[in-house]
C-alpha positions, 0 to 999 in steps of 0.5 A: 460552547461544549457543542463547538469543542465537539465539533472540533474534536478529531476522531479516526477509527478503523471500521474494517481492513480486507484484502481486496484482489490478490495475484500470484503467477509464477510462469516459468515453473517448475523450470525456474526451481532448476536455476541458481536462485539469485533474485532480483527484486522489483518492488512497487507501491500504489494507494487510493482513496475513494471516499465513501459516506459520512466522512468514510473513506476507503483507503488502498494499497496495492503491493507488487512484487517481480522477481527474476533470476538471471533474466527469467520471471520467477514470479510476480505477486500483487496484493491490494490490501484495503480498509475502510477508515472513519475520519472525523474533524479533520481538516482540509490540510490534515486529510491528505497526510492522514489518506495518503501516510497514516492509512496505508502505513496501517494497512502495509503490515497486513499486505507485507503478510500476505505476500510473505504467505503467497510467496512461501505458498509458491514453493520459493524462499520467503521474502519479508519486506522491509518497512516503509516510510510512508510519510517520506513517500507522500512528502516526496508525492507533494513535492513532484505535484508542486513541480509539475504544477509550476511547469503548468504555469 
């Protein structure tokens, strides 16, 4: 009886986060800092899971960040900030709110930083990112998956 409570017992830990690929360009510098700087920012998120061995998983996210004045390409930075999670006793239904939500939530703080960095780095206004609501977007991914499988059939 106790082995079956073990069995069932969920267990997650972070094993490691790192930054797998970083990508700063900024191709209309030094005239771009001639400019009146009103940005326009383009903001796109990515994430991937790759599972690895023993119930190991590594968990992506990739940040990319364009940002133009008038029509101009100030700069444009990608960060893929990865982390290798241990996820045990999970279920079918569960693994999917805890790769596609609860993981990258961790990891978008140290991506958010790294591109805080980059950017002042670059010689422009620091730019934070507002946090994000990653359960909101994996509910919202659910949903398209489900349409487009109806249309499938």
């Amino acid at each position: 009886m106790a082995e079956e409570t073990q069995a069932e017992e969920k267990q997650f830990s972070i094993q490691k986060i790192h930054t797998k690929d970083i990508s700063f360009e900024t191709p209309n510098s030094p005239q771009i800092f001639t400019k009146k700087w009103e940005p326009n920012v383009d903001f796109n998120l990515a994430t991937n899971a790759s599972p690895l061995e023993d119930n190991m998983y590594e968990i992506t996210l990739t940040v990319t960040v364009t940002v133009k004045t008038e029509d101009t390409l100030a700069y444009l930075v990608e960060v893929t900030q990865a982390g290798i999670f241990s996820l045990n006793g999970f279920g079918e239904e569960e693994m999917g709110p805890m790769v596609g939500s609860f993981c990258p939530n961790i990891l978008f703080p140290y991506a958010r930083e790294v591109v805080s960095d980059l950017v002042a780095k670059g010689g422009f206004p620091q730019l934070l990112l507002a946090p994000v609501n990653f359960d909101a977007l994996y509910a919202q991914h659910l949903q398209q998956a489900q349409q487009a499988s109806a249309k499938l059939n």
